[in-house]
C-alpha positions in Angstrom: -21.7 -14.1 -11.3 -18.3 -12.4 -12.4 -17.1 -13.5 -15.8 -12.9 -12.9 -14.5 -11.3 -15.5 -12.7 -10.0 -15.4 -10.0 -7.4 -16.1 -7.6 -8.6 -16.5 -3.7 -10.9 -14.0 -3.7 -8.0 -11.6 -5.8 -8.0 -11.0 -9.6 -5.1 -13.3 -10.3 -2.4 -15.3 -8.3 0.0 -12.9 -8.6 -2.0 -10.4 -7.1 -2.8 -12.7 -4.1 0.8 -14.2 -3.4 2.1 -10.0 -3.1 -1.0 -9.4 -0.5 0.0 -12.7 1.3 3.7 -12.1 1.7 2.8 -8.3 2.6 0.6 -9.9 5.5 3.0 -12.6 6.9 6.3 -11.3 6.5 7.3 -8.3 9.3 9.2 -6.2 7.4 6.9 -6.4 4.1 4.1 -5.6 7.1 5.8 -2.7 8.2 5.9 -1.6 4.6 2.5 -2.4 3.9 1.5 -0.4 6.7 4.0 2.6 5.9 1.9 3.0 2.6 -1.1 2.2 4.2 -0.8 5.3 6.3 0.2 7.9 3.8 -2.3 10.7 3.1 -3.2 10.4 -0.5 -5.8 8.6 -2.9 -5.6 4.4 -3.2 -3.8 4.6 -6.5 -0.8 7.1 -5.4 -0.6 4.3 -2.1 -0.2 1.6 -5.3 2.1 3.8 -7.5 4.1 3.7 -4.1 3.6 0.1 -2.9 4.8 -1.1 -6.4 7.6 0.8 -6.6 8.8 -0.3 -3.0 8.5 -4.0 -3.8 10.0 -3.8 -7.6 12.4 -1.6 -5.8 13.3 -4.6 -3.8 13.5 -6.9 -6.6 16.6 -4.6 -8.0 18.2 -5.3 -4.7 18.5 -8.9 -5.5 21.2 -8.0 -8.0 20.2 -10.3 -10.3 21.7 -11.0 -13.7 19.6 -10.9 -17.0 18.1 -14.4 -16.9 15.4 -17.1 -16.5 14.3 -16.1 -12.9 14.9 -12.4 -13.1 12.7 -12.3 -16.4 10.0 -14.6 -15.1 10.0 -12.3 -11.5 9.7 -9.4 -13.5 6.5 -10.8 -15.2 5.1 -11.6 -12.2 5.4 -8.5 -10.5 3.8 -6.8 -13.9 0.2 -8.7 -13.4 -0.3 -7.8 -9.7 -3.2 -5.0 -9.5 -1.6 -2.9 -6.9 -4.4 -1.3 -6.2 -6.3 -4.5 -5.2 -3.6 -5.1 -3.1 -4.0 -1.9 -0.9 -7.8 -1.9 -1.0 -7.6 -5.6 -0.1 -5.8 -4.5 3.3 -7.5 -1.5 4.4 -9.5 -1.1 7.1 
């Protein structure tokens, strides 16, 4: 028996909210799957998966505050690399 908590079967909740939404969403599918697909090692697909979704975040436009502070720490305790091992074949 494992000594880390987890999260639904993922290391954390944050972790398992961004594999969640990447699965039931069609354009964060399609994006899933664009990563999924390129030709390199599981932690360049991660580098690029996190980038896309923080990417994303900067979108938003939002203003120093509350939510874009607590977003931001969210996003900084996903294992990205549990997220694309999590949905490979």
């Amino acid at each position: 028996m494992s000594d880390i908590a987890t999260y639904n079967g993922f290391v954390n909740r944050e972790t398992w909210l961004i594999s969640l939404w990447l699965n039931n969403d069609q354009a964060s599918y399609e994006l899933l799957g664009g990563v999924l697909r390129l030709s390199t090692t599981g932690f360049k697909k991660a580098e690029k998966l996190e980038a896309l979704v923080s990417n994303q975040m900067y979108d938003l436009e939002l203003e120093a505050s509350l939510w874009s502070d607590l977003l931001s720490t969210a996003l900084a305790k996903v294992d990205w690399l549990e997220v694309i091992k999590s949905n490979q074949d």
